[in-house]
C-alpha positions as CSV (number, residue, x, y, z in Angstrom):
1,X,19.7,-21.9,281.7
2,X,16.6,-23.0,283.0
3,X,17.9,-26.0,285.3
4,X,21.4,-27.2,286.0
5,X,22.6,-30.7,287.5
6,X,24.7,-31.1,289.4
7,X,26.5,-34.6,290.7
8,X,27.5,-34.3,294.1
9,X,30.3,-37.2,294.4
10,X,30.3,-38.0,298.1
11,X,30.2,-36.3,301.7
12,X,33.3,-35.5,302.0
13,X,36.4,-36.3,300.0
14,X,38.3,-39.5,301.0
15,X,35.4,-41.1,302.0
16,X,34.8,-42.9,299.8
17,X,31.3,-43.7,297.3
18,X,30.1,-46.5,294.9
19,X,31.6,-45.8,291.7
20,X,28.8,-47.6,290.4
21,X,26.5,-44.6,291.7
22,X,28.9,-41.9,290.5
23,X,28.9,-43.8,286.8
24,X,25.2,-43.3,287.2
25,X,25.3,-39.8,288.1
26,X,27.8,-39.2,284.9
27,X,24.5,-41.1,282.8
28,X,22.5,-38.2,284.1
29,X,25.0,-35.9,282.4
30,X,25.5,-32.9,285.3
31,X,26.5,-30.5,284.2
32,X,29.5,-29.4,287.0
33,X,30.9,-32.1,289.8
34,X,31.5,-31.5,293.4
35,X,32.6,-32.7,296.7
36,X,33.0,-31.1,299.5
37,X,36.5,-32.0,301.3
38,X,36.4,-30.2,304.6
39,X,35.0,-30.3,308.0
40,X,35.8,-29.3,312.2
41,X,33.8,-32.3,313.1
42,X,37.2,-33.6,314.2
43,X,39.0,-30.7,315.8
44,X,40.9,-28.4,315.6
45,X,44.3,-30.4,314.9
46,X,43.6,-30.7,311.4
47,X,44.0,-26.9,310.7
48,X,46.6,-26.7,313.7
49,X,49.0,-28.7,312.2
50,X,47.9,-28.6,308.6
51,X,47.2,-32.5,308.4
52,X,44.2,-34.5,306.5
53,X,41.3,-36.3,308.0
54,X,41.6,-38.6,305.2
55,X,45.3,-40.4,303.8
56,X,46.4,-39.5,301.0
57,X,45.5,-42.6,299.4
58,X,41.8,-42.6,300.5
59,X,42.2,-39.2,298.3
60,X,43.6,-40.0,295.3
61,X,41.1,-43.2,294.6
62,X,37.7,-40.4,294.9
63,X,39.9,-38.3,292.5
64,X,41.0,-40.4,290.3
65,X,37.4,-41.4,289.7
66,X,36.6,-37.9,289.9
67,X,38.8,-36.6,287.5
68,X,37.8,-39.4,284.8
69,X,34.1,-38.5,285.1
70,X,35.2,-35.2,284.5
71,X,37.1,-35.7,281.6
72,X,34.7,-37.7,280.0
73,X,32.2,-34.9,280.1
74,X,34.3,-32.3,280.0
75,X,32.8,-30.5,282.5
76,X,33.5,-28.0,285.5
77,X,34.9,-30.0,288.7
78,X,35.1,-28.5,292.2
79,X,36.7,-29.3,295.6
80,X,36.2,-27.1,298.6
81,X,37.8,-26.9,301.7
82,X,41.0,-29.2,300.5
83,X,42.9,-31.0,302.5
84,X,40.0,-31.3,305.5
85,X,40.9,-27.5,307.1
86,X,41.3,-25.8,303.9
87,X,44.6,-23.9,305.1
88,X,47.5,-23.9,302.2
89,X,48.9,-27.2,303.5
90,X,45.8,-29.3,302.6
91,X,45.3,-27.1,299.3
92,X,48.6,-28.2,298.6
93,X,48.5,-32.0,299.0
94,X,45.3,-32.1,297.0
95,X,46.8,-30.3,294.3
96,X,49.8,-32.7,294.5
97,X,47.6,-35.4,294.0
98,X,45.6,-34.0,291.3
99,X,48.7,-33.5,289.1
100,X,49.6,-37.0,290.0
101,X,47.1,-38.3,288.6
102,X,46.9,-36.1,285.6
103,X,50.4,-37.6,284.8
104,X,49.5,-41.5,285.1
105,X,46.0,-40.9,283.4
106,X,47.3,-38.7,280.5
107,X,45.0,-36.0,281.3
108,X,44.4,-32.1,280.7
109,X,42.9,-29.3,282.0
110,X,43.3,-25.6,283.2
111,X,43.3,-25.7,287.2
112,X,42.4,-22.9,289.3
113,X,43.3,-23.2,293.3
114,X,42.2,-20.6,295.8
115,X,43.4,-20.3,298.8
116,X,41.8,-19.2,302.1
117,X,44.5,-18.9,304.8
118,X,45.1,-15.7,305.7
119,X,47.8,-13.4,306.7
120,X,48.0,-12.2,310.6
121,X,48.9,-8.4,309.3
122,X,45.6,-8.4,307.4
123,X,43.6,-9.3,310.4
124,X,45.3,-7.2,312.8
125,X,44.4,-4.1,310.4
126,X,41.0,-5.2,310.1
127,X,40.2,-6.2,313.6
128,X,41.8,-2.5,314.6
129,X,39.1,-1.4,312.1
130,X,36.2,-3.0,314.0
131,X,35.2,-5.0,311.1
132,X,36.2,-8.2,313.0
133,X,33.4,-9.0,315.3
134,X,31.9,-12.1,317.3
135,X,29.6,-14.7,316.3
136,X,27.2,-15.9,319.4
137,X,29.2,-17.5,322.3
138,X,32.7,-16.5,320.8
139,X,35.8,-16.0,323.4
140,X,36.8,-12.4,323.5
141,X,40.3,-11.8,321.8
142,X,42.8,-9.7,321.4
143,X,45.3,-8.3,318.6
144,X,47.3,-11.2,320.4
145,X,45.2,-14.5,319.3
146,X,46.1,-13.6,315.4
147,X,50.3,-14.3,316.6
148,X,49.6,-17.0,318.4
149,X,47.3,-18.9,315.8
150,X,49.5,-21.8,313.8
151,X,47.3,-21.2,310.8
152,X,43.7,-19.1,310.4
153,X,41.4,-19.6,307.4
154,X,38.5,-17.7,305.8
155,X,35.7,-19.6,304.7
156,X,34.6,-18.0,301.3
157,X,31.5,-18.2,299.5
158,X,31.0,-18.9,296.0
159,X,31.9,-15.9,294.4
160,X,35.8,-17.0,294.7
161,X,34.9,-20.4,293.0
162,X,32.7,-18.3,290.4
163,X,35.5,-16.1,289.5
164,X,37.9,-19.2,289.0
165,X,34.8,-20.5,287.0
166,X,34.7,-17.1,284.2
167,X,38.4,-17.6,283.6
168,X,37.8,-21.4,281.7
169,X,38.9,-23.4,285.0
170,X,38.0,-27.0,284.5
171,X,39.4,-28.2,288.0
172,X,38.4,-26.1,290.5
173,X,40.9,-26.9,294.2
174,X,39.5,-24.3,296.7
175,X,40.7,-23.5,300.4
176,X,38.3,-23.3,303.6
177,X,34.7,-23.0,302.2
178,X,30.9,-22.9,303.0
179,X,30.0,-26.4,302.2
180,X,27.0,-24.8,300.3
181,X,29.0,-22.2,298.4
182,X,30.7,-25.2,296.3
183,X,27.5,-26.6,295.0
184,X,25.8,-23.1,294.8
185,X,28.7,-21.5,292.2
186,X,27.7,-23.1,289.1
187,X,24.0,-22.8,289.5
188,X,24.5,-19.3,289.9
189,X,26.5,-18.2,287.5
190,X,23.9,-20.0,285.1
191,X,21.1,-17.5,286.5
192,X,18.8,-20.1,288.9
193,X,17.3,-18.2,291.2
194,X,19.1,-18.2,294.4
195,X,16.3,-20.0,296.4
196,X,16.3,-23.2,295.0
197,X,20.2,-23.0,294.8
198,X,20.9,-22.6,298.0
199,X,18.3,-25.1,299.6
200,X,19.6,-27.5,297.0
201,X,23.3,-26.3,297.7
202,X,22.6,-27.4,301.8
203,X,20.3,-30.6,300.7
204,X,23.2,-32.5,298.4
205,X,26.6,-31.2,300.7
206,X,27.0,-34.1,302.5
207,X,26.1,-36.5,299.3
208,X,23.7,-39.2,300.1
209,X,23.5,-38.5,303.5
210,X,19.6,-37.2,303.4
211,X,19.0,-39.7,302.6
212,X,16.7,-43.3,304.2
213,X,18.8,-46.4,303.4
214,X,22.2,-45.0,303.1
215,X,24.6,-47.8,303.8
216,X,28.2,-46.2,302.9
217,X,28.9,-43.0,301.8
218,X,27.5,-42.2,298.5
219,X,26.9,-39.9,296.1
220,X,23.5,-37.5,295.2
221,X,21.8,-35.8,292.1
222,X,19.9,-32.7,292.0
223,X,18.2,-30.8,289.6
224,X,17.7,-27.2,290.3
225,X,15.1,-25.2,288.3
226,X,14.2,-22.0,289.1
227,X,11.3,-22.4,291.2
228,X,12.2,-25.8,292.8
229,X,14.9,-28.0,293.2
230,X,14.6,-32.4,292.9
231,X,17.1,-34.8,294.4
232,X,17.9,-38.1,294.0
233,X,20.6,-40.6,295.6
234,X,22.4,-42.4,293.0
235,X,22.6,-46.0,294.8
236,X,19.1,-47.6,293.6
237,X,18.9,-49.2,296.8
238,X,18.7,-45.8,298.7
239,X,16.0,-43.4,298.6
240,X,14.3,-39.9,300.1
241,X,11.8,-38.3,301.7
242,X,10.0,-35.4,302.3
243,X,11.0,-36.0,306.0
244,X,14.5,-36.9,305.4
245,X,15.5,-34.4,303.5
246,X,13.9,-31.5,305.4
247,X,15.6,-32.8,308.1
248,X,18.7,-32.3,306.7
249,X,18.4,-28.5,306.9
250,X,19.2,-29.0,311.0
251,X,22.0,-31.0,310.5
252,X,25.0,-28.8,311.7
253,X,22.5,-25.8,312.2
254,X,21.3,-24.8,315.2
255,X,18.0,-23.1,313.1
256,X,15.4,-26.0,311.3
257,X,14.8,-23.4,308.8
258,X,17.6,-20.6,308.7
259,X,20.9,-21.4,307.8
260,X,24.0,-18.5,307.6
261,X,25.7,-17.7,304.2
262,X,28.6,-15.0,303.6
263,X,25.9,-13.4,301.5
264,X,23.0,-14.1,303.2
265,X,20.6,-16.3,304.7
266,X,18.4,-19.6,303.2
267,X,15.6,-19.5,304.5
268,X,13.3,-22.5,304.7
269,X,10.4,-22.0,306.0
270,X,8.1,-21.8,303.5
271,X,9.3,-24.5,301.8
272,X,7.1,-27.5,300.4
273,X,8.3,-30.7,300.2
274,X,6.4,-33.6,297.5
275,X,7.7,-36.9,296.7
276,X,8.4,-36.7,292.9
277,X,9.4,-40.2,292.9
278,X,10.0,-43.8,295.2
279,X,13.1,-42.3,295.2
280,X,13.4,-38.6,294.7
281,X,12.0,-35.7,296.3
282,X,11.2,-32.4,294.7
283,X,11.1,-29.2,296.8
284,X,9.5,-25.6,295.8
285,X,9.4,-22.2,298.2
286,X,12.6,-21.9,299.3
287,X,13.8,-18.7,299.8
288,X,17.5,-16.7,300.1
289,X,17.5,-13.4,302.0
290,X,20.7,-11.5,300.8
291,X,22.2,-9.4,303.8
292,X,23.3,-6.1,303.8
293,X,26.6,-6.5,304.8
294,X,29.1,-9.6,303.8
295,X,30.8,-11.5,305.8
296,X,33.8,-14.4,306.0
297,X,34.1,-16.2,309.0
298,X,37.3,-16.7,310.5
299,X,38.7,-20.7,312.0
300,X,41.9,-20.5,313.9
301,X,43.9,-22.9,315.8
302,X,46.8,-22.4,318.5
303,X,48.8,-24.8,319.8
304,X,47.6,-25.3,323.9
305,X,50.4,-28.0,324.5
306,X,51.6,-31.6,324.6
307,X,49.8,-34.5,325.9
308,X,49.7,-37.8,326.8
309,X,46.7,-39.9,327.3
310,X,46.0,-42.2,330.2
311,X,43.3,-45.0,329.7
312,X,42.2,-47.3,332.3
313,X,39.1,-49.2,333.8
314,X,37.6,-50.0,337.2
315,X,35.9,-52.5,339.0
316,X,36.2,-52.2,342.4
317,X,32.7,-51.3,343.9
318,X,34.5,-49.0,346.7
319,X,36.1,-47.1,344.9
320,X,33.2,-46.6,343.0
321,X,31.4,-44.6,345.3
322,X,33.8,-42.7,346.0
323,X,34.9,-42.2,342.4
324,X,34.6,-38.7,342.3
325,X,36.7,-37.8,345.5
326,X,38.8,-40.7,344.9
327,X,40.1,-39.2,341.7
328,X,40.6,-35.1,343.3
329,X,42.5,-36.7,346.1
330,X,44.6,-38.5,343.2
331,X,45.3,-35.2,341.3
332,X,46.4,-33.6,344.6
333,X,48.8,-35.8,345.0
334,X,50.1,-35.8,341.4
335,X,50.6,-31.6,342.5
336,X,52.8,-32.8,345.1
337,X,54.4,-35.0,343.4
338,X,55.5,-32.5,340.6
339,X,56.8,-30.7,342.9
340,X,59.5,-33.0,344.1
341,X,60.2,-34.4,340.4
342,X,60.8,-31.1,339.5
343,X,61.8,-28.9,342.4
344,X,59.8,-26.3,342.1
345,X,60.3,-25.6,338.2
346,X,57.1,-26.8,336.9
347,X,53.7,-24.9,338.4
348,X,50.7,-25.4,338.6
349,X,49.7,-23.4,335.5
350,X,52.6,-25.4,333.5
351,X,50.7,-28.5,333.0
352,X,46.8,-29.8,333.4
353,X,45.3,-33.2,333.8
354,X,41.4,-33.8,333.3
355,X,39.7,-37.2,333.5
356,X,36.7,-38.3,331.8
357,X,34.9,-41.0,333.2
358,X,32.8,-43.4,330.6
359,X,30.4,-45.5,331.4
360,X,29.0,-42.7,333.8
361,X,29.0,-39.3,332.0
362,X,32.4,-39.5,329.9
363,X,30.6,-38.6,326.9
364,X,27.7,-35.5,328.2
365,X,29.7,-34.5,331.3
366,X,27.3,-32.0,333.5
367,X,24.6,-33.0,331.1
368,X,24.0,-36.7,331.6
369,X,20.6,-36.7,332.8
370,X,21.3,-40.3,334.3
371,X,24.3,-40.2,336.7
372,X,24.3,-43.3,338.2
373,X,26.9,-45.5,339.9
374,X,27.6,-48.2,337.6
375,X,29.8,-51.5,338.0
376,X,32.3,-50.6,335.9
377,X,33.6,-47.2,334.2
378,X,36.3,-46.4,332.3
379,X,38.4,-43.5,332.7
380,X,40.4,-41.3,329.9
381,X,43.1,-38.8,331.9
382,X,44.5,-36.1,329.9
383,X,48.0,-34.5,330.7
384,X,48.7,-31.2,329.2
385,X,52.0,-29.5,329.2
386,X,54.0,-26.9,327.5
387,X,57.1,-29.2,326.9
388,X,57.0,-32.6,325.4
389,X,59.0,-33.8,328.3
390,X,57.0,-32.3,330.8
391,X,53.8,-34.1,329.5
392,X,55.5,-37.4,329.7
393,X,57.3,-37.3,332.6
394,X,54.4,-36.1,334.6
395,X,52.5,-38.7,332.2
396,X,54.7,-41.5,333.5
397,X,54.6,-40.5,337.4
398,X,50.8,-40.2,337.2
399,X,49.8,-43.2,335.9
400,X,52.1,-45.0,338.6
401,X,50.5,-42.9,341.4
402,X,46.9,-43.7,339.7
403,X,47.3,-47.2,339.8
404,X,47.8,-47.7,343.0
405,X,46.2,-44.7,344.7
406,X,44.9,-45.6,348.5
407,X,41.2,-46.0,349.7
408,X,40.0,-45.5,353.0
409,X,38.5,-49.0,353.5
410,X,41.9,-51.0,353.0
411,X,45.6,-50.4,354.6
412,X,47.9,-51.6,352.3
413,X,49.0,-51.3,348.5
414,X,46.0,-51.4,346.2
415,X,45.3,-51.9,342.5
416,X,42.5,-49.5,341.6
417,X,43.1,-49.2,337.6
418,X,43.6,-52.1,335.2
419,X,45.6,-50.3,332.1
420,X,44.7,-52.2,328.4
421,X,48.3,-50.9,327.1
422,X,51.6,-51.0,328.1
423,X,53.1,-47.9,328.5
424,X,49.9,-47.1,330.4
425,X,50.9,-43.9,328.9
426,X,50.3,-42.5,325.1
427,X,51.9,-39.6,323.4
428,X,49.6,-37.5,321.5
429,X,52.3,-34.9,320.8
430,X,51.2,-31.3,320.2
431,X,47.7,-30.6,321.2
432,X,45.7,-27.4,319.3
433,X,42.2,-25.7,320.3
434,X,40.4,-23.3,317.8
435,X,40.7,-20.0,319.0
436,X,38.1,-17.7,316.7
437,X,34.2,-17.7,316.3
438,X,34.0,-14.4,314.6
439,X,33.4,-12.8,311.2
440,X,35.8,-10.1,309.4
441,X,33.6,-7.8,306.8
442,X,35.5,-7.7,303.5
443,X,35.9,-4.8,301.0
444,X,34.4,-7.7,298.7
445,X,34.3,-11.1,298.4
446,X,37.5,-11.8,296.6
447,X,40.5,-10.1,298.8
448,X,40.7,-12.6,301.4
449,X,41.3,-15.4,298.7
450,X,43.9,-15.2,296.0
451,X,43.5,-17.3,292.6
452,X,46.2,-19.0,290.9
453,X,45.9,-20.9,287.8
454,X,47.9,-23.7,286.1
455,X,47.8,-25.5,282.3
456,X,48.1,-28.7,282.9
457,X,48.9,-30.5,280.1
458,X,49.8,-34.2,279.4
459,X,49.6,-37.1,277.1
């Protein structure tokens, strides 16, 4: 094939597009469908606990729409990094609802999932094999982190989603994946030289968002050639621009022109950059540098706790300039106090509580360039435990100490904190932090992520 296209449905499953721009993209006849359905940007509890960004409903309406436009067509349809983590859980639920809806729409197709959560035994051999090694910054582990993680994921590349893709799978439901490796499968498989795939694969992976005058989440168009790639928002309201969507290649990248593949590396630096239309841009000399040696990075998540959250706000100007001293006094008072409550039982390193001040530097902490006493802030405590009860007793007795905790300038009882809800205090139950930034090297690119396929047949 000498160019594929390829209708990228939205930014991120469950968030919704105009299904007046996705029935546009379908007039464009693409010639695969994809949507990316993953991300970390909201922690780690998502692959902790195996829940969803996005409810199940939010799911099931992109499907649904999905799943028509591909049926229509009768093309290939992919979703990476189900469920938001991508660990079996989320794989699961989005195949739940796929089948769902194959039921009440009467429809039919061969359905390949592939999962990416892997198996602790599997990791402990590799990582006693060296071939589990750190990514820049990562914590330094042990054969230990791999027990204590409540689910670890591999995110593959596209040769996974290819393989499902040879074998006649219409609907393709994949774990924990590169967001490019989705969009980058078909094109390929079909021979377009890796370049353009790959810079087009980054460009369209968060839908219309490289876009100018996006308003919602929305869905994107490219058409990838072999020596450039063109792309195109589907709402005719939005558009591009050489700017905008060069600009794109630093979102979530920490390099404007090099971004990290399990293969290799897109490279972008060459890259020229026209506007083909007032509302597409067309790109040519983008590159892909394979590497010599593959890798799969790893996401895990252990559980750190319970918690309870704290919110409150003050006023009072002398307390204020003191905030900072004001609030360690408070917290060594709270140590005290645990004591008592608990005779001795609960230690220091049983339980944690950490307040962020907003309106001052709750948001960039040590970096806030502007640290300046303001008339009002609001503060966010945190109280970390390793029992449910713990958290919330200690929870209770804090927010009761807080409220009233003394000041040098007056004698008697004060009320430093105003509390918007009552409880003051707010469970958050268990609390997870991601626990790997490494790599694992693979015999190939297929062991870490088993394929299984289904008929499914209705109507």
């Amino acid at each position: 094939m000498n160019e594929v296209r390829i209708l990228a449905a939205t930014g991120m499953l469950g968030a919704g597009f105009s299904e007046k721009s996705f029935e546009r993209g379908l007039s464009l006849l693409p010639h695969v469908i994809a949507c990316d359905g993953g991300s970390t940007d909201g922690g780690p509890t998502s692959l902790g606990e195996g829940s969803g960004t996005h409810p199940s409903k939010s799911l099931k309406r992109d499907l649904r729409i999905m799943l028509r436009g591909r049926d229509r067509l009768k093309i290939p349809m992919i979703v990476g990094s189900c469920g938001t983590a991508g660990g079996d859980a989320g794989v699961e639920r989005v195949k739940s609802i796929v089948l769902e809806i194959a039921r009440e729409e009467g429809l039919s197709f061969k359905l390949a999932v592939i999962r990416s959560e892997q198996d602790v035994p599997y990791l402990i051999q590799r990582f006693r094999e060296g071939r589990i090694l750190p990514l820049a910054n990562a914590p330094q582990i042990d054969e230990q982190v791999f027990d204590r993680s409540t689910h670890i994921v591999g995110m593959m590349g596209p040769e996974p989603i290819q393989a499902a893709l040879e074998s006649g799978a219409d609907v393709v439901l994949a774990g924990r994946s590169s967001d490019t490796s989705l969009y980058s499968a078909y094109p390929l498989l079909q021979g377009i030289s890796p370049g353009p795939v790959w810079h087009a694969a980054k460009t369209i992976e968060c839908g219309a968002s490289a876009s100018v005058n996006r308003k919602r989440p929305d869905s994107m168009f490219a058409w990838i050639r072999q020596d450039h790639f063109e792309v195109e928002p589907l709402d005719l309201e939005n558009y591009v621009t050489p700017q905008s969507i060069a600009s794109h290649t630093l979102y979530e990248n920490a390099d404007p022109h090099l971004v990290t593949e399990p293969s290799g590396i897109i490279d972008s630096s060459a890259a020229r950059y026209e506007q083909a239309s007032e509302r597409s841009v067309r790109v040519y000399g983008s590159t892909f540098r394979h590497s010599e040696q593959y890798t799969i990075k790893l996401e895990g998540a252990e559980l750190v706790g319970y918690q309870h959250v704290i919110i409150g706000g003050v006023r009072d100007p002398y307390i204020l300039r003191q905030l900072d001293s004001w609030l360690a006094n408070m917290k060594t008072k709270m140590q005290e106090r645990v004591q008592e409550i608990f005779g001795g039982s609960v230690g220091p390193s049983d339980y944690s509580i950490h307040h962020r001040i907003y309106g001052r530097d709750g948001t960039m902490g040590k970096l806030e360039p502007n640290p300046e006493t303001p008339a009002e802030v609001g503060l966010v405590f945190t109280v970390t435990a390793n029992e449910e009860a713990v958290s919330a007793t200690i929870a209770k007795s804090f927010a009761h100490l807080a409220v009233h905790y003394p000041i040098p300038e007056w004698g008697g009882l004060i009320t430093g904190i105003a509390y918007p809800y009552s409880p003051a205090e707010i469970n958050r139950g268990a609390a997870y932090r991601f626990n790997l930034n490494h790599v694992v090297i693979p015999d190939d690119p297929y062991e870490m992520f088993p394929i299984s396929y289904l008929e499914v047949t209705n109507g």
